[in-house]
DSSP file (Angstrom, degrees, kcal/mol; ACC not computed):
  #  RESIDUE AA STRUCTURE BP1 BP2  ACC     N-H-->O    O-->H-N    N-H-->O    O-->H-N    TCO  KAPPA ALPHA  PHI   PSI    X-CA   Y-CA   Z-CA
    1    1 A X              0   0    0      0, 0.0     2,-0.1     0, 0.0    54,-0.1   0.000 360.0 360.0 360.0 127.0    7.4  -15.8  -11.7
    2    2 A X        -     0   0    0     77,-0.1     2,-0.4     1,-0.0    52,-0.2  -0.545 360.0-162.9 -96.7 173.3    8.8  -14.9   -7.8
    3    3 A X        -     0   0    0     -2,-0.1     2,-0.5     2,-0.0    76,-0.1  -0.869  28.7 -85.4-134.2 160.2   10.5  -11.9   -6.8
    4    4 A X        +     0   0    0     -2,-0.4     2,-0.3    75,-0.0    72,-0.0  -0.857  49.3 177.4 -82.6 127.3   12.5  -10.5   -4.3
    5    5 A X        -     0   0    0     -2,-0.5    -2,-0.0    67,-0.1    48,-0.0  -0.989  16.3-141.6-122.0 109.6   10.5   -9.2   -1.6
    6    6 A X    >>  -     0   0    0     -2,-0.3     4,-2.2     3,-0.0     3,-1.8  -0.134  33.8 -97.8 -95.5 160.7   11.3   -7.6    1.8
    7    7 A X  H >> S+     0   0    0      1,-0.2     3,-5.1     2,-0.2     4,-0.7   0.862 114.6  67.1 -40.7 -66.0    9.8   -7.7    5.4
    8    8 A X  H 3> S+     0   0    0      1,-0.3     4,-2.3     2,-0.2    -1,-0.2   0.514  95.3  47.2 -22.1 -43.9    8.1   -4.8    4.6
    9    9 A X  H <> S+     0   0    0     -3,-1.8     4,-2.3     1,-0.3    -1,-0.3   0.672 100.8  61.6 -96.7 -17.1    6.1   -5.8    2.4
   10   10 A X  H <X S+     0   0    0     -3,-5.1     4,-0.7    -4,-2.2    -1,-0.3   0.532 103.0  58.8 -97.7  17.8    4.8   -8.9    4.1
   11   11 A X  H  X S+     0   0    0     -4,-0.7     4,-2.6     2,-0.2     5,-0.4   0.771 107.6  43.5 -47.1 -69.6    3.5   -6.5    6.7
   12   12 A X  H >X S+     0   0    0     -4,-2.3     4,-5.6     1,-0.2     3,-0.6   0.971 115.7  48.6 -33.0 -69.6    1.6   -4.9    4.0
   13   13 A X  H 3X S+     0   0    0     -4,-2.3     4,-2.3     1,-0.3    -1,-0.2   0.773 116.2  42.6 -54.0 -46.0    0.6   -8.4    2.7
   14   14 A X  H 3X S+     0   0    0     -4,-0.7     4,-2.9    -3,-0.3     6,-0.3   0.768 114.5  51.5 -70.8 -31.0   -0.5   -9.7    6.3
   15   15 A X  H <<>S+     0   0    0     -4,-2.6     5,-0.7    -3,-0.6     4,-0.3   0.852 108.4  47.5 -70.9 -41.0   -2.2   -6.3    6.9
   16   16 A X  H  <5S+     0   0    0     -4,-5.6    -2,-0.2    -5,-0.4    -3,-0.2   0.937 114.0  58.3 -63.9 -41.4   -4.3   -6.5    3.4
   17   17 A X  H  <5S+     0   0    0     -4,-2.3    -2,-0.2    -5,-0.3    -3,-0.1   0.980 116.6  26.9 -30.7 -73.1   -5.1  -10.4    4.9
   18   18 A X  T  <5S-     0   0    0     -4,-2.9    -1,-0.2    23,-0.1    -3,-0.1   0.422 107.8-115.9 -85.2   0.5   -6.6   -9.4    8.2
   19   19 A X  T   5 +     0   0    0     -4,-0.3    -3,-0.2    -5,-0.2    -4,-0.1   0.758  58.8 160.0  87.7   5.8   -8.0   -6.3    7.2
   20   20 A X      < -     0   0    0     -5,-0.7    -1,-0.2    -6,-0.3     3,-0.1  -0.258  45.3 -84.6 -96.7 175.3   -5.9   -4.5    9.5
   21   21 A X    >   -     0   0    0      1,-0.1     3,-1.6    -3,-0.1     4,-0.4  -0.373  52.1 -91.9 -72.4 138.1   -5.0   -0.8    9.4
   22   22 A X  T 3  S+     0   0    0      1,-0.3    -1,-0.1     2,-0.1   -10,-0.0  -0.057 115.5   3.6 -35.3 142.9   -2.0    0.5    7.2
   23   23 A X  T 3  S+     0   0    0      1,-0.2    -1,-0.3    -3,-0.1    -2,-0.1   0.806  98.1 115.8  47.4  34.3    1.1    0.4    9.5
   24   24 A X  S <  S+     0   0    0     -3,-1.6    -1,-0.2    -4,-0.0     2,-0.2   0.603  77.0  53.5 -97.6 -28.4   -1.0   -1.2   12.4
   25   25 A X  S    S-     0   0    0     -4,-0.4     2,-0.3    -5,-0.1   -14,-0.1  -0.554  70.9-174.4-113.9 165.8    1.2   -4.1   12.0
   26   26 A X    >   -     0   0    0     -2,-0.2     3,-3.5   -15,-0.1    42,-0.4  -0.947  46.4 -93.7-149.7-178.0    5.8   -4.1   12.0
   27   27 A X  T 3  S+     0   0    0      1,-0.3    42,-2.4    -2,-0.3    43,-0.4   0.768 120.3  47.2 -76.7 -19.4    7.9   -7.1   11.2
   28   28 A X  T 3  S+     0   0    0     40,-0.2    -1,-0.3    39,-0.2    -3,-0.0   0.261  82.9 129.3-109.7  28.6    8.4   -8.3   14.7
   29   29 A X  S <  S-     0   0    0     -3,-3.5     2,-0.8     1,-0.1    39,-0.7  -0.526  70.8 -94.7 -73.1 157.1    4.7   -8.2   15.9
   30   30 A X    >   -     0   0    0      1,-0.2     3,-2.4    37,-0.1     4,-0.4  -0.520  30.1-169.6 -33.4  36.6    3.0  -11.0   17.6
   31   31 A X  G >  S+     0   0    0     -2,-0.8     3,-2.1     1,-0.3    -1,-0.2   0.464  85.9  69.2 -37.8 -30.4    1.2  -12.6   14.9
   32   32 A X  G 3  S+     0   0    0     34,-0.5    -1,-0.3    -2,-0.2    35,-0.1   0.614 106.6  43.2 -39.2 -28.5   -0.6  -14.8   17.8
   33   33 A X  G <  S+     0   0    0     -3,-2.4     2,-1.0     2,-0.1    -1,-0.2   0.102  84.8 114.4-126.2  22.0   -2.4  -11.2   18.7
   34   34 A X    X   -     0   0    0     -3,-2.1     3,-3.5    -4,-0.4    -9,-0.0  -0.761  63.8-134.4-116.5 140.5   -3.2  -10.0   15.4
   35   35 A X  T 3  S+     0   0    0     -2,-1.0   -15,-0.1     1,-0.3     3,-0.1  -0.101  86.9  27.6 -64.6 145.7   -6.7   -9.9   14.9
   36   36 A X  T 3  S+     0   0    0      1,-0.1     2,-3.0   -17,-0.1    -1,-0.3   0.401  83.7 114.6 102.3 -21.8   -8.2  -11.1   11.7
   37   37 A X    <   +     0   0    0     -3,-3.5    -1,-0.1     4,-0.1    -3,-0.1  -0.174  46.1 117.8 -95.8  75.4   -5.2  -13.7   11.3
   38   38 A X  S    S-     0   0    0     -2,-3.0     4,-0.1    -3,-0.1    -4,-0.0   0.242  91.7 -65.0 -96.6-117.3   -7.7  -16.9   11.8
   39   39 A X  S  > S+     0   0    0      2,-0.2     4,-0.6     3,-0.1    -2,-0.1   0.432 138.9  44.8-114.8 -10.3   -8.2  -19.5    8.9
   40   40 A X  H  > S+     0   0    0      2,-0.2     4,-3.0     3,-0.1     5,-0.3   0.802 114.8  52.8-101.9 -42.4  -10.0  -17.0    6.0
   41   41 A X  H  > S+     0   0    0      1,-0.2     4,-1.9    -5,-0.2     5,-0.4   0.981 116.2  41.3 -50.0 -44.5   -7.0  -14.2    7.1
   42   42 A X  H  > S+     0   0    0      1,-0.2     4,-1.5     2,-0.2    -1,-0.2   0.977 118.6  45.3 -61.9 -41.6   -4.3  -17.4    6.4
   43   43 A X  H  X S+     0   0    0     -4,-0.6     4,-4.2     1,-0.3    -1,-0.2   0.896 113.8  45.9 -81.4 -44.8   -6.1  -18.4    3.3
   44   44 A X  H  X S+     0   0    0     -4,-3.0     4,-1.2     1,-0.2    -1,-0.3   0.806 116.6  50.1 -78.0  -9.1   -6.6  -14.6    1.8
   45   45 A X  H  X S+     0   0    0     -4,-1.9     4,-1.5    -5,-0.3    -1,-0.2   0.821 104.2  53.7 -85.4 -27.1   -2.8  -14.1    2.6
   46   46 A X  H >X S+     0   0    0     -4,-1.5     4,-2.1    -5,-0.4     3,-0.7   0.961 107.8  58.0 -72.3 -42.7   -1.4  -17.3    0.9
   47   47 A X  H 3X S+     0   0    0     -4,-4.2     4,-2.3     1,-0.2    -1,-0.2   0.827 103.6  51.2 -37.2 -55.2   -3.3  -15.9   -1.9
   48   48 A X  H 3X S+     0   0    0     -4,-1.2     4,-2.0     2,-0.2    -1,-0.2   0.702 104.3  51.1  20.5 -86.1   -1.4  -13.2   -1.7
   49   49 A X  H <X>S+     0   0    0     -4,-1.5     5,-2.4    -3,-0.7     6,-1.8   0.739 110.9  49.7 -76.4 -49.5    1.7  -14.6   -1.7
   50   50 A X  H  <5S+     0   0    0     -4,-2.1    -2,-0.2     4,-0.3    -1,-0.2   0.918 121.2  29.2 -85.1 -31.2    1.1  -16.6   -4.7
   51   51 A X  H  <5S+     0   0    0     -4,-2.3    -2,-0.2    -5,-0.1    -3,-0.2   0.878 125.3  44.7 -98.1  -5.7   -0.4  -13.8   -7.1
   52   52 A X  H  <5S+     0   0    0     -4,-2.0    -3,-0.2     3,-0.1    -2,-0.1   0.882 134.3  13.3 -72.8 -65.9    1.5  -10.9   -5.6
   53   53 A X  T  <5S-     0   0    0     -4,-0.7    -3,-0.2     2,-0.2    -4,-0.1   0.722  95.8-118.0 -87.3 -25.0    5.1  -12.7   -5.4
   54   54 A X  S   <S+     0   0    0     -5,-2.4     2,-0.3     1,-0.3    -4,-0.3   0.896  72.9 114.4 105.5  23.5    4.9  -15.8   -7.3
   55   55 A X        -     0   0    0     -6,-1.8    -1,-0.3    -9,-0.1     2,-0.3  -1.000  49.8-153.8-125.8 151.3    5.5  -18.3   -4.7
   56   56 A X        +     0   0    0     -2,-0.3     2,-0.2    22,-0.1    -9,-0.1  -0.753  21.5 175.9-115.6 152.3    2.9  -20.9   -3.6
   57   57 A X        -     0   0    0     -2,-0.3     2,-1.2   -11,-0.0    -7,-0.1  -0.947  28.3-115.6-152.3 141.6    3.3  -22.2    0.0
   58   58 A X        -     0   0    0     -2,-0.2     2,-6.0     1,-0.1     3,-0.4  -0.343  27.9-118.8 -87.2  69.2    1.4  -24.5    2.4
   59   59 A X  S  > S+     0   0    0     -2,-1.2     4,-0.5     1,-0.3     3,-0.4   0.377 112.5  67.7  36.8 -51.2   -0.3  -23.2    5.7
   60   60 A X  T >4 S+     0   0    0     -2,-6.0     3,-0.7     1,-0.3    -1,-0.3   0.849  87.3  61.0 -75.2  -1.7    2.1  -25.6    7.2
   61   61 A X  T 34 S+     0   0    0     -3,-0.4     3,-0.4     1,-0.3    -1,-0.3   0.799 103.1  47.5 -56.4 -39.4    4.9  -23.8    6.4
   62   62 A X  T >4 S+     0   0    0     -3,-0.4     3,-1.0     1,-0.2    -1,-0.3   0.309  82.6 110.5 -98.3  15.2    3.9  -20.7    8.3
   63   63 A X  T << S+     0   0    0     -3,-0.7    -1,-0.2    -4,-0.5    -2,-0.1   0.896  87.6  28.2 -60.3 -38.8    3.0  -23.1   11.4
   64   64 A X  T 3  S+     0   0    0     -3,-0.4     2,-0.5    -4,-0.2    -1,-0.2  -0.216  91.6 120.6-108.7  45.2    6.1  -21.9   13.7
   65   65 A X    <   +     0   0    0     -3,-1.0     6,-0.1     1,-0.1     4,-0.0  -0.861  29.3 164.7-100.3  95.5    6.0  -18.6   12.1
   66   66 A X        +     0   0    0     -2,-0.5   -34,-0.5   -35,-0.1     2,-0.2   0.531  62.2  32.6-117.1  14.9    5.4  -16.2   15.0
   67   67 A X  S  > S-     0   0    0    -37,-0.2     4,-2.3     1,-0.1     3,-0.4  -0.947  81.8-116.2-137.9 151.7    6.5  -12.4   13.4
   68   68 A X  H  > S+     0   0    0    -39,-0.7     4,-2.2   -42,-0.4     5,-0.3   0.891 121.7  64.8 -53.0 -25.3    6.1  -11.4    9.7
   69   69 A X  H  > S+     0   0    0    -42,-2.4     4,-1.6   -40,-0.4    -1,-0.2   0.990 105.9  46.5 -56.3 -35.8   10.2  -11.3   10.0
   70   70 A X  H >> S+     0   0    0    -43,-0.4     4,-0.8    -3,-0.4     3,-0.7   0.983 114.1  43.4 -70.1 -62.2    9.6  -15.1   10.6
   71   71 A X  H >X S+     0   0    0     -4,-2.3     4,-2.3     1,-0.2     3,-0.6   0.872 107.8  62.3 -57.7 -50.9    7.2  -15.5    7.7
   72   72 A X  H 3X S+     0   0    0     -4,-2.2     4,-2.3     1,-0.3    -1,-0.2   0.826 101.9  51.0 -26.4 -51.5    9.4  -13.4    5.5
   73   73 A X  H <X S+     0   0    0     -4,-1.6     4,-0.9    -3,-0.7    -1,-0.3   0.792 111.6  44.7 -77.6 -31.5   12.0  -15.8    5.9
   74   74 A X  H <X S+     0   0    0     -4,-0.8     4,-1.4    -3,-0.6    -2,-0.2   0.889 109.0  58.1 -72.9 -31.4    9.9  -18.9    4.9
   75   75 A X  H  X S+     0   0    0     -4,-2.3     4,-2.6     2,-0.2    -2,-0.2   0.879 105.9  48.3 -52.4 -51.7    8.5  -17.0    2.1
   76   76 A X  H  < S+     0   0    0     -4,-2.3    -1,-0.2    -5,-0.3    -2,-0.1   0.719 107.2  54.7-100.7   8.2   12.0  -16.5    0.8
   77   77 A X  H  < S+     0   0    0     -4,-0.9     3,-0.2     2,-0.1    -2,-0.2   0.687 106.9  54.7 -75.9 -20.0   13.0  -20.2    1.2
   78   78 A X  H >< S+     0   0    0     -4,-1.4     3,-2.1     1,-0.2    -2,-0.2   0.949 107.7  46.2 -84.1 -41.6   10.2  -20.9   -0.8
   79   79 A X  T 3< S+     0   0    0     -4,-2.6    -1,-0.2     1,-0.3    -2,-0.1   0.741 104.4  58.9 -74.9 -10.8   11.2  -18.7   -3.5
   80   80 A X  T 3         0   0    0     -3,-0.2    -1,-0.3     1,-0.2    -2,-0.2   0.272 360.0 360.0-102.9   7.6   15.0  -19.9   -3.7
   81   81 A X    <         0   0    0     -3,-2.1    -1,-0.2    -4,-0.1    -2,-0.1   0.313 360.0 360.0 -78.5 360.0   13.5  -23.3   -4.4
C-alpha cells in the first residue's frame, strides 16, 4: 500500500541509505557529493522506498535525479500510478 510522503522524509530515507548523519543531508543537496550514495547506498534506499512507502521503482528512474527534491518527485509519480 503507498502513501503520501514529503521531501523530508526522503532525506531521512537517503540519509538511512548512505549511512549519513541525521540532518547531514536537505532536499536540494547534491546527491553527486553525497558519500555513501554508490550502488549498495541506491540498492538499500530502493528498499526503502518499497517497504517504508509502498512503491517499487527502478534505479533508472532516479538516473537524472540530482536532489532528493528531484527524487521526491519521481517517487511520487511512481506512487500516483
Amino acid at each position: 500500500m503507498t502513501r503520501a510522503v514529503d521531501v523530508d522524509e526522503i532525506v531521512e530515507l537517503i540519509e538511512e541509505a548512505t549511512l549519513s548523519l541525521p540532518g547531514s543531508l536537505a532536499p536540494d543537496t547534491d546527491l553527486a557529493g553525497v558519500k555513501g550514495l554508490d550502488s549498495m547506498g541506491l540498492v538499500s534506499f530502493l528498499g526503502l522506498v518499497r517497504d517504508v512507502i509502498g512503491v517499487e521503482i527502478a534505479p533508472k528512474e532516479l538516473v537524472r535525479c540530482r536532489t532528493p527534491r528531484d527524487v521526491h518527485a519521481v517517487i511520487a509519480q511512481a506512487a500516483a500510478r
